[in-house]
ZALOMI-436105 format. One record per atom (N, C-alpha, C): x, y, z; residue in one letter. Coordinates in Angstrom, 2 decimals, always signed. Atoms other than C-alpha are relative to their C-alpha. Example, Ala and Ser with C-alpha at 12.3 -4.5 7.8 and 13.67 -1.06 7.14 Angstrom:
2
xx  yy  zz  resn
+0.89  -1.19  +0.00  A .
+12.30  -4.50  +7.80  A .
+0.90  +1.20  +0.00  A .
-0.82  -1.19  -0.06  S .
+13.67  -1.06  +7.14  S .
-0.77  +1.09  +0.73  S .
//
This chain:
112
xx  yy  zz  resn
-0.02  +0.75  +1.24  X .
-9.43  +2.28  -12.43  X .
+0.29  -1.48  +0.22  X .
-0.47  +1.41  -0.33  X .
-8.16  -0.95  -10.75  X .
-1.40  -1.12  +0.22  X .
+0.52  +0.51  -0.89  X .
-11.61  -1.67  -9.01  X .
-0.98  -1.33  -1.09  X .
+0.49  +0.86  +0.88  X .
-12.73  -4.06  -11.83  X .
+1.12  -1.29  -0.04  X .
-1.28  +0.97  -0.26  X .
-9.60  -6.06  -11.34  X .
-0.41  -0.26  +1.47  X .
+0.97  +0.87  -0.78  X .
-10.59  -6.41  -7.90  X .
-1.10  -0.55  +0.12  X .
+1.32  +0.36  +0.10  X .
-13.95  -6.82  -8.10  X .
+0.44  -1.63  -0.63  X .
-0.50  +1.30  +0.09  X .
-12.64  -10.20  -9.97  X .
+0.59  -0.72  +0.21  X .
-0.96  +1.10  -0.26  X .
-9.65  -11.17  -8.39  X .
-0.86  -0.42  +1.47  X .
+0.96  +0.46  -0.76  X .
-12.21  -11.68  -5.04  X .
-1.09  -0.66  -0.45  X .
+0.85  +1.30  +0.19  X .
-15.07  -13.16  -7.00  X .
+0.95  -1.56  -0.03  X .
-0.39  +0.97  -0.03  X .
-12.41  -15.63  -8.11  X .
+0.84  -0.38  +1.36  X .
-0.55  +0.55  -1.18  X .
-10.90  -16.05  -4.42  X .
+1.58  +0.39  -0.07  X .
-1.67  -0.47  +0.45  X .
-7.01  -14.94  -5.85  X .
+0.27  +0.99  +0.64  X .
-0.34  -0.69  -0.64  X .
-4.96  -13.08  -4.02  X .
+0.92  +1.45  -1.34  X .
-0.29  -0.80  +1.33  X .
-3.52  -9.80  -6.24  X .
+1.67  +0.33  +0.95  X .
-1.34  -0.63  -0.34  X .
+0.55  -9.27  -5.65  X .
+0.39  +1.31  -0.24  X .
-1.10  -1.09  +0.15  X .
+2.49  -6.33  -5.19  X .
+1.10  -0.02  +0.41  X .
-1.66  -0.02  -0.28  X .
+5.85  -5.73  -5.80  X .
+0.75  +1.05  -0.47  X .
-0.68  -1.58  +0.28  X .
+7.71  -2.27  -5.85  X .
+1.23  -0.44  -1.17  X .
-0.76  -0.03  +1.14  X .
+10.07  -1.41  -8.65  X .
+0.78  +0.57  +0.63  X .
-0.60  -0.93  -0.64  X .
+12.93  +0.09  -7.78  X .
+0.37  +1.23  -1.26  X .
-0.42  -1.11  +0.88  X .
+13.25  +2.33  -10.92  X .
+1.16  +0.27  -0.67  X .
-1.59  +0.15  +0.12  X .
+16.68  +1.97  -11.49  X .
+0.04  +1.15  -1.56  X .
-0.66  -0.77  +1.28  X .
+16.24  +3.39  -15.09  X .
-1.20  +0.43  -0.71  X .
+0.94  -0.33  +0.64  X .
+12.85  +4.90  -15.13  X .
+0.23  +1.20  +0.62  X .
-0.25  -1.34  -0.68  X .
+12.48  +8.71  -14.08  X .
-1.10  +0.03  +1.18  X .
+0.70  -0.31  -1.29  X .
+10.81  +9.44  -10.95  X .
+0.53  -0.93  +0.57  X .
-0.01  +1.23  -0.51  X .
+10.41  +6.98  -7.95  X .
+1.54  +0.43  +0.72  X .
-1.33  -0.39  -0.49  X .
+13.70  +6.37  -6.21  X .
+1.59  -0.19  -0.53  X .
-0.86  -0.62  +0.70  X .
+16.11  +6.70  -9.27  X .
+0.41  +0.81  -0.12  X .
-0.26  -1.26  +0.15  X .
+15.75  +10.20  -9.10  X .
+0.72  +0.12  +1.34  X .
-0.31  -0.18  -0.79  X .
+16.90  +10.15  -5.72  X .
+1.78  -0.76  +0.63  X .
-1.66  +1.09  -0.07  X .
+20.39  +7.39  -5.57  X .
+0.12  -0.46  -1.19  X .
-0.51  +0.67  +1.58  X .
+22.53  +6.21  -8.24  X .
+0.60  -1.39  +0.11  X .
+0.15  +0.66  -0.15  X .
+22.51  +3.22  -7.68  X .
-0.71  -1.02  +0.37  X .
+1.25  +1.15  +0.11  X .
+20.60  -0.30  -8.19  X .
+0.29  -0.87  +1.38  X .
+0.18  +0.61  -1.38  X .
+21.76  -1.32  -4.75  X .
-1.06  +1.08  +0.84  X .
+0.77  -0.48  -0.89  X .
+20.39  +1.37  -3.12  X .
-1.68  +0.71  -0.84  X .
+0.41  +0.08  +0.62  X .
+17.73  +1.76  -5.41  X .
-1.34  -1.22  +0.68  X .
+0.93  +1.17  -0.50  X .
+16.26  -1.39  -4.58  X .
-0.15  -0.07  +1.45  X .
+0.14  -0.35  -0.93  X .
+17.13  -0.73  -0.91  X .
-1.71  +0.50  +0.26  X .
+0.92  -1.02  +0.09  X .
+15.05  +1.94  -1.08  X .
-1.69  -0.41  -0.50  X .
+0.59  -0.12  +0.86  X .
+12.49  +1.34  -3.64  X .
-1.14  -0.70  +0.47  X .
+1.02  +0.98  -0.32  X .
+10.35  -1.89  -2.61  X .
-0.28  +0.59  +1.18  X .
+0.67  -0.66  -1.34  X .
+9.84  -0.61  +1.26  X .
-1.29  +1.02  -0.34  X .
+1.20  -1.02  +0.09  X .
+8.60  +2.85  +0.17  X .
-1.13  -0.18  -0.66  X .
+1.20  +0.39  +0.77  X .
+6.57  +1.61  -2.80  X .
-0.77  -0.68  +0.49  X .
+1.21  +0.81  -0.87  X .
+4.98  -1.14  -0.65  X .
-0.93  +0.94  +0.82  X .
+0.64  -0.49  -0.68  X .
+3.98  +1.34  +1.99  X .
-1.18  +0.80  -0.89  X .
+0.87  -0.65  +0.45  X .
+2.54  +3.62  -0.58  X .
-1.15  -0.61  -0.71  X .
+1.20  +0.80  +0.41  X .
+0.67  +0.74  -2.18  X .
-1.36  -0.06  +1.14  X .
+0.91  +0.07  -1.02  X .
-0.80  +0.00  +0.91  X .
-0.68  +0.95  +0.56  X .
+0.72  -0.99  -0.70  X .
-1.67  +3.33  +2.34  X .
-1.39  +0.06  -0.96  X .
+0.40  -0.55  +0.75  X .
-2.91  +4.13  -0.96  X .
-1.68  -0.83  -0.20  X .
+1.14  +1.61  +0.40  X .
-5.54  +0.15  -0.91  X .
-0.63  +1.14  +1.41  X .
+0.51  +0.07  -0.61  X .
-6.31  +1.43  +2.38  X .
-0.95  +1.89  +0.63  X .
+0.95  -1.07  -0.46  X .
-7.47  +5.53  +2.48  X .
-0.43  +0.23  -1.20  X .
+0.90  -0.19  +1.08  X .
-8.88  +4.99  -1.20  X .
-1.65  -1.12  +0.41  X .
+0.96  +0.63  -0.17  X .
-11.15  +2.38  +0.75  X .
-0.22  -1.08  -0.90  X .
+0.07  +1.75  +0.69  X .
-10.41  -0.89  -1.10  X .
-0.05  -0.99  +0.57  X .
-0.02  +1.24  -0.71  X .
-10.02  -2.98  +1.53  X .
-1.43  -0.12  +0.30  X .
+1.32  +0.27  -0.49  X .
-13.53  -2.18  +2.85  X .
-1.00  -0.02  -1.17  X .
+0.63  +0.09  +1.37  X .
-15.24  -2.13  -0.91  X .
+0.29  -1.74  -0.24  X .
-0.65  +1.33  +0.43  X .
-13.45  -5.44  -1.22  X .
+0.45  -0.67  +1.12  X .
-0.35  +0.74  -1.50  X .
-13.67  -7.14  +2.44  X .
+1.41  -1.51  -0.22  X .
-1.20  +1.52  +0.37  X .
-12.31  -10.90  +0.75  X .
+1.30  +0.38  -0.68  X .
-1.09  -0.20  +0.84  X .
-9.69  -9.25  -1.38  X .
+1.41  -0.46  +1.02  X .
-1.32  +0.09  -0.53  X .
-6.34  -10.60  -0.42  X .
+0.94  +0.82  -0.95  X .
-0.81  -0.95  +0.60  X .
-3.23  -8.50  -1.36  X .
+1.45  -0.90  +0.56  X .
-1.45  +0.63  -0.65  X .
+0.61  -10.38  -0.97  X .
+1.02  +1.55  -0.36  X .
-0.76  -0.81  -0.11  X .
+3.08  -7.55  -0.47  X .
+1.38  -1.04  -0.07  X .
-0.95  +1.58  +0.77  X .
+6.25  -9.43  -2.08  X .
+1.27  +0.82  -0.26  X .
-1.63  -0.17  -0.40  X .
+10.15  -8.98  -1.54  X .
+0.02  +1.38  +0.60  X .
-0.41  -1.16  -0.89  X .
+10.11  -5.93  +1.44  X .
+0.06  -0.33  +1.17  X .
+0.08  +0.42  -1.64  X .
+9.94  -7.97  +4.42  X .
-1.37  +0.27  +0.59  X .
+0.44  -0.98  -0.63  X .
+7.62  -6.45  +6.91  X .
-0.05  +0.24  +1.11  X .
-0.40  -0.69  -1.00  X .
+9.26  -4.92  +9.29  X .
-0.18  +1.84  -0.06  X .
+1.02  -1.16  -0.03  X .
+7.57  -1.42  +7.74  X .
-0.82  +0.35  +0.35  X .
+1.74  +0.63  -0.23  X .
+4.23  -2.75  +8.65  X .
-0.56  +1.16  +0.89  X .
+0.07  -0.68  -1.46  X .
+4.05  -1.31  +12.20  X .
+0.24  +1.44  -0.22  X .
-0.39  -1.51  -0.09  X .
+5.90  +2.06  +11.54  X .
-1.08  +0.51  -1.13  X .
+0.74  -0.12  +0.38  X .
+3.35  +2.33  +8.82  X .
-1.17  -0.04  +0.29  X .
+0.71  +0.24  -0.57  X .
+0.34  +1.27  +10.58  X .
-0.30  +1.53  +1.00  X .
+0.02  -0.86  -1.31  X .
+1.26  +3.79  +13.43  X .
-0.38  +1.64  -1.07  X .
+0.48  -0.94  +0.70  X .
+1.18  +6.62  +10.46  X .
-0.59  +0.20  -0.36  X .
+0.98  -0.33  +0.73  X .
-1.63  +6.00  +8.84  X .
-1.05  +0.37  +1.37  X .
+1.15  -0.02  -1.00  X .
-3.67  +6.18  +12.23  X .
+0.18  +1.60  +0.57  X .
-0.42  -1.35  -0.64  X .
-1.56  +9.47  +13.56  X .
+0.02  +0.71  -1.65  X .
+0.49  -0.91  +1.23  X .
-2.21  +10.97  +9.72  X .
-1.79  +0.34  +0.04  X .
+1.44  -0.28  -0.15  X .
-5.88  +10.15  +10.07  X .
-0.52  +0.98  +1.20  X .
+0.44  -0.66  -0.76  X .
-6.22  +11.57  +13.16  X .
+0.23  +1.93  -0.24  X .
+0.12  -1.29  +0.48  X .
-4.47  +14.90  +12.23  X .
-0.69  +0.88  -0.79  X .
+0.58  -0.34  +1.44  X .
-5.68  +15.32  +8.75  X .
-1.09  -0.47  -0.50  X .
+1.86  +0.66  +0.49  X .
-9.30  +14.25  +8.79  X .
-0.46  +1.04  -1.10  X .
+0.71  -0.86  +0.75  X .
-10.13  +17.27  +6.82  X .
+0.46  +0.23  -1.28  X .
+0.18  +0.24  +1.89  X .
-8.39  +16.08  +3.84  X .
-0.68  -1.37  -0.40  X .
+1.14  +1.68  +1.06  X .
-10.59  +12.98  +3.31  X .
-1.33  +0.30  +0.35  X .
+1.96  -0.08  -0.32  X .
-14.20  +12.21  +3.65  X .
+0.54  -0.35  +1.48  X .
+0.14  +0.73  -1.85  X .
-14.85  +12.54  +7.75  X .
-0.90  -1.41  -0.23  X .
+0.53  +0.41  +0.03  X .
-17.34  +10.41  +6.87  X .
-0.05  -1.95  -0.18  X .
-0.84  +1.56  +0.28  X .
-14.93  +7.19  +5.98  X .
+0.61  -0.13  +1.27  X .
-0.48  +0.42  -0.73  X .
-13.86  +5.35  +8.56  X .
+1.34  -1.07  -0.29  X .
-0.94  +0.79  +0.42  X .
-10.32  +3.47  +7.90  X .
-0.20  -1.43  +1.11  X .
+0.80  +1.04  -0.38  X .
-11.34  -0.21  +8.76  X .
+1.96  -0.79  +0.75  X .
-1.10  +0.67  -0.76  X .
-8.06  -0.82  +11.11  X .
+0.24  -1.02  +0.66  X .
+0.34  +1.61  -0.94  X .
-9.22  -3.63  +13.29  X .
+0.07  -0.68  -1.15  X .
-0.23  +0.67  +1.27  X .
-9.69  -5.57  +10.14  X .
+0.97  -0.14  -0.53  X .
-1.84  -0.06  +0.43  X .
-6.41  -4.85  +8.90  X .
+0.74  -0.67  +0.41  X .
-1.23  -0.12  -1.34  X .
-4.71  -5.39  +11.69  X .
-0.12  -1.68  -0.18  X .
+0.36  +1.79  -0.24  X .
-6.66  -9.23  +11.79  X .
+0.80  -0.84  -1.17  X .
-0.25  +0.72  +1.05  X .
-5.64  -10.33  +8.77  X .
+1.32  +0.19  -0.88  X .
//
């Protein structure tokens, strides 16, 4: 449902932010899990970033949308890597829950 939002934030050259919630006082997410808005937020932005990202990159947005820039915004990224390394040792295991036929565009990734 997003891909109309990209589709324009690349015609216009704009980069599209993400920034995890930590939930503090919504249900699910990682409210349900600590009671607290320290750890909450700890928590919250890392995992949500990663899942943003996995999510841009084995729904095939990055390669639908080569120019699209994406800013990943207050998690650091020092996830990057330990993420990186999962999505490649997931793909390799679990090819037979996606299309074999997609290739996850990692070099690319990795460049930019």
């Amino acid at each position: 449902s997003f891909f109309p939002l990209y589709a324009e934030a690349e015609r216009l050259g704009v980069a599209i932010g993400i920034h995890g919630s930590p939930g503090v006082y919504l249900n699910a997410g990682a409210a349900d899990q600590v009671d607290s808005f320290a750890l909450s937020h700890l928590f919250g932005h890392r995992n949500q970033q990663q899942m943003a990202l996995a999510k841009l990159v084995m729904d095939g947005v990055l390669e639908r949308f080569p120019n699209l820039r994406f800013g990943f915004l207050e998690a650091g990224c020092g996830w990057l890597p330990d993420l990186v390394h999962a999505l490649h040792e997931h793909w390799e295991k679990r090819i037979r829950d996606f299309d074999p036929s997609y290739r996850v565009p990692i070099g690319r990734f990795l460049l930019e």
